[in-house]
C-alpha positions in Angstrom: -140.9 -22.8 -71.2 -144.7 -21.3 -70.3 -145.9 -17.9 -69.3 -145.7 -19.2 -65.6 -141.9 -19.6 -65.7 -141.0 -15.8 -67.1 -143.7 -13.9 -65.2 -145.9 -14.0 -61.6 -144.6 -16.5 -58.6 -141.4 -15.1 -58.5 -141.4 -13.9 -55.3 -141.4 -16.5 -52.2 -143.9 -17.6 -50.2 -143.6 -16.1 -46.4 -144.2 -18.0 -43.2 -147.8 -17.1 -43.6 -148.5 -18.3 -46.9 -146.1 -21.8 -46.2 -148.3 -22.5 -43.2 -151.6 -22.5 -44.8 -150.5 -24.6 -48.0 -149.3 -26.8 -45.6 -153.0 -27.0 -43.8 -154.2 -27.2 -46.9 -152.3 -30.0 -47.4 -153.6 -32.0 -44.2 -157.2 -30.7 -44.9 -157.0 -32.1 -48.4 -157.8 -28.9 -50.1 -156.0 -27.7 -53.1 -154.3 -23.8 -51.9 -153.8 -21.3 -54.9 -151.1 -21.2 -56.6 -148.3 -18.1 -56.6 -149.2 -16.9 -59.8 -152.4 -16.8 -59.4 -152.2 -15.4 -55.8 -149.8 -12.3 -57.3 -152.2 -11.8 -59.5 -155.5 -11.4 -57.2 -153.4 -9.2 -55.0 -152.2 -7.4 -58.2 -156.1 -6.8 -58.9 -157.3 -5.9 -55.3 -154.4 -3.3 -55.1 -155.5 -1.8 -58.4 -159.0 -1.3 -57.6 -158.1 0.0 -54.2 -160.4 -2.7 -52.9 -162.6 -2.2 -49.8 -165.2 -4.9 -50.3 -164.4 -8.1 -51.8 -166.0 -11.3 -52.1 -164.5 -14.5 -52.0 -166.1 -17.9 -52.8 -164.2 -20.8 -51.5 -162.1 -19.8 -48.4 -159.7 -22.9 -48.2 -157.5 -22.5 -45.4 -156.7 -18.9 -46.0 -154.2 -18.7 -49.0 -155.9 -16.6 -51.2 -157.6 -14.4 -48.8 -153.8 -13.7 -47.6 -153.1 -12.4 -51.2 -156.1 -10.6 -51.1 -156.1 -8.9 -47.9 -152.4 -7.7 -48.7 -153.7 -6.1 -51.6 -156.6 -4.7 -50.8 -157.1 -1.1 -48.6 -156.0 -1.1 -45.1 -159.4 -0.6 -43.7 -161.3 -3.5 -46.9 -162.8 -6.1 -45.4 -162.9 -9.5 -47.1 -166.6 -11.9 -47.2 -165.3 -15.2 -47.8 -167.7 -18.5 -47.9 -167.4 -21.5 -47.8 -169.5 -24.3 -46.9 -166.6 -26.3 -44.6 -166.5 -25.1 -41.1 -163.0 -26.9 -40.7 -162.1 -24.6 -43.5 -162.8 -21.5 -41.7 -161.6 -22.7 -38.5 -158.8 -23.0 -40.1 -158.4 -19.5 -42.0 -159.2 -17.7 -39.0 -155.8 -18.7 -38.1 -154.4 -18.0 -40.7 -155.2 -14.6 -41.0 -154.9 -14.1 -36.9 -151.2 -15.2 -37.3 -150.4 -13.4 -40.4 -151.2 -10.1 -38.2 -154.5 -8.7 -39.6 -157.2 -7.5 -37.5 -160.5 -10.0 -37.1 -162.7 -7.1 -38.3 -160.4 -7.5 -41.4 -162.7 -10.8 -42.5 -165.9 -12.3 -42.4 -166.5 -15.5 -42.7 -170.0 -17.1 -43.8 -170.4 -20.8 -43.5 -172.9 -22.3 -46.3 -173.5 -22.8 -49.7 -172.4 -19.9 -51.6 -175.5 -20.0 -53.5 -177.6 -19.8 -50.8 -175.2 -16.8 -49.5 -174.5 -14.7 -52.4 -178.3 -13.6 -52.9 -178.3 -12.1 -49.1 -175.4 -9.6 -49.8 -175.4 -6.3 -51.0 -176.1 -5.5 -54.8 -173.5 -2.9 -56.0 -171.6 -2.8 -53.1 -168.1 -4.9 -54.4 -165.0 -3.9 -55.9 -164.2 -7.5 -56.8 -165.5 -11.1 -56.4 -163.5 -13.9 -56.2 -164.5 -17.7 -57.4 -162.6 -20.4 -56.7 -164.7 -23.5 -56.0 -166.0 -26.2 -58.4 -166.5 -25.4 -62.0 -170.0 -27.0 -62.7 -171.4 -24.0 -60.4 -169.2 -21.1 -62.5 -172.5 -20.3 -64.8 -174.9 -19.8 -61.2 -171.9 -17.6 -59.6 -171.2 -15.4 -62.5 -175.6 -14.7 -61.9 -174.4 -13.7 -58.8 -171.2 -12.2 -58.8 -172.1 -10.0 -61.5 -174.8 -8.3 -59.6 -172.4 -8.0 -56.4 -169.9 -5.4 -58.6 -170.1 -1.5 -58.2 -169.4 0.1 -61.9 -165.5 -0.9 -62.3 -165.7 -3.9 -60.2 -164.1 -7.1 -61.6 -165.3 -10.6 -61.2 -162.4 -13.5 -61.2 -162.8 -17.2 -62.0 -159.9 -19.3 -60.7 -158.9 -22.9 -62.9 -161.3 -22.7 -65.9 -158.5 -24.0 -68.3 -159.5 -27.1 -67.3 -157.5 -30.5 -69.0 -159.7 -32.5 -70.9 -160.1 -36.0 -70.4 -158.6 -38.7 -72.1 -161.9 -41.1 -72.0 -164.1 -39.0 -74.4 -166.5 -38.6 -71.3 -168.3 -35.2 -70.9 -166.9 -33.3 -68.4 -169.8 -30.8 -66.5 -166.8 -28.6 -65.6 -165.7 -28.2 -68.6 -168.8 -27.9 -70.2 -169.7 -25.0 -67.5 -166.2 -23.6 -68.0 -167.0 -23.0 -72.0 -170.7 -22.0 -70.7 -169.3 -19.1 -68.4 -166.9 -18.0 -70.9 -169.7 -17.2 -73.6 -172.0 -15.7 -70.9 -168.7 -13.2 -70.2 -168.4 -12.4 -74.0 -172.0 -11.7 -74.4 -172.5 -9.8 -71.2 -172.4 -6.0 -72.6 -171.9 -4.8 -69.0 -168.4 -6.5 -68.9 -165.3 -6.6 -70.3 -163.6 -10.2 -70.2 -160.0 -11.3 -70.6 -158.2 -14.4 -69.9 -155.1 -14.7 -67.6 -152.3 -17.4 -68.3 -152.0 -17.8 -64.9 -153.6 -20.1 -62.0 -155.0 -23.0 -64.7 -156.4 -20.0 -66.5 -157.9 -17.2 -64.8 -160.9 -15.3 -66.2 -161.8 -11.8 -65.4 -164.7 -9.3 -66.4 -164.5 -6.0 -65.4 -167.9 -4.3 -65.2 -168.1 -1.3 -67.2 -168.9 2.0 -65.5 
């Protein structure tokens, strides 16, 4: 028996969180997982988060465990380059009761995005999108934290494959991971949760 079955996901998903993993489903996007949801809201309730940054907005999951963690006034920035996507998580969020100045949603490569928002002004940055682009978020992500901020990377325990192929995500996985232990400014961990969930807090 793993970490997953002692600890995080134990409590159940509402109505909320049921009805976008079920868009999800339709959309063909992959929702995050319980454990990993816990432990993003776990995180956003810790800082006392009022500005966070999400990459990847799906069809609202995560930003649900976010928003419930975060202060009542925060206001989540997610991106996402699908506009079915945030069509989608505006619902989401409308019919899970919070208010629409609660969220703001940017449609477009978060690349393109992430240089146009404020440096410093983040209590924590989310990533969940495809791994080959970790290495060009972390640029970015880092520079987005105030001191004491934390930066998250969702599913970098990646599987590896079978064929002897290279894989560019896992080969960006292993790339962000050193950049983490040699960043000075940060202080890394890994959490057994979520396909492996890196964090870096940024020292103050």
């Amino acid at each position: 028996m793993g970490v997953e079955d002692h600890a995080g996901g134990h409590l159940p998903d509402d109505d909320a969180l049921l009805t976008a993993r079920d868009r999800a489903e339709e959309l063909g996007c992959v929702p995050l997982g319980a454990h990993a949801g816990e432990a993003l809201c776990f995180l956003a309730t810790c800082l006392r988060a009022r500005a966070v940054v999400e990459i990847g907005t799906g069809t609202g999951s995560s930003g649900l465990y976010l928003l419930r963690g975060m202060a009542p006034e925060g206001v989540l920035t997610s991106i996402d380059i699908e506009p079915e996507y945030h069509r989608t998580a505006r619902k989401t969020f409308r019919e899970a009761g919070f208010a629409p100045g609660r969220t703001r949603l940017i449609t477009g490569r978060a690349m393109d995005v992430l240089p146009r928002l404020t440096s410093g002004g983040y209590d924590l940055v989310f990533v969940d999108a495809s791994l080959a682009e970790y290495p060009g978020y972390y640029e970015h992500g880092v520079s987005l934290l105030r001191p004491g901020g934390v930066i998250a990377f969702h599913g970098v325990l990646t599987p590896r494959t079978d064929n002897g192929r290279r894989d560019p995500g896992q080969a960006a996985a292993r790339e962000l991971a050193r950049a983490l232990r040699e960043d000075e400014r940060l202080v890394p961990s890994m959490l057994p949760v979520g396909g492996g969930l890196l964090v870096a807090a940024m020292r103050s």
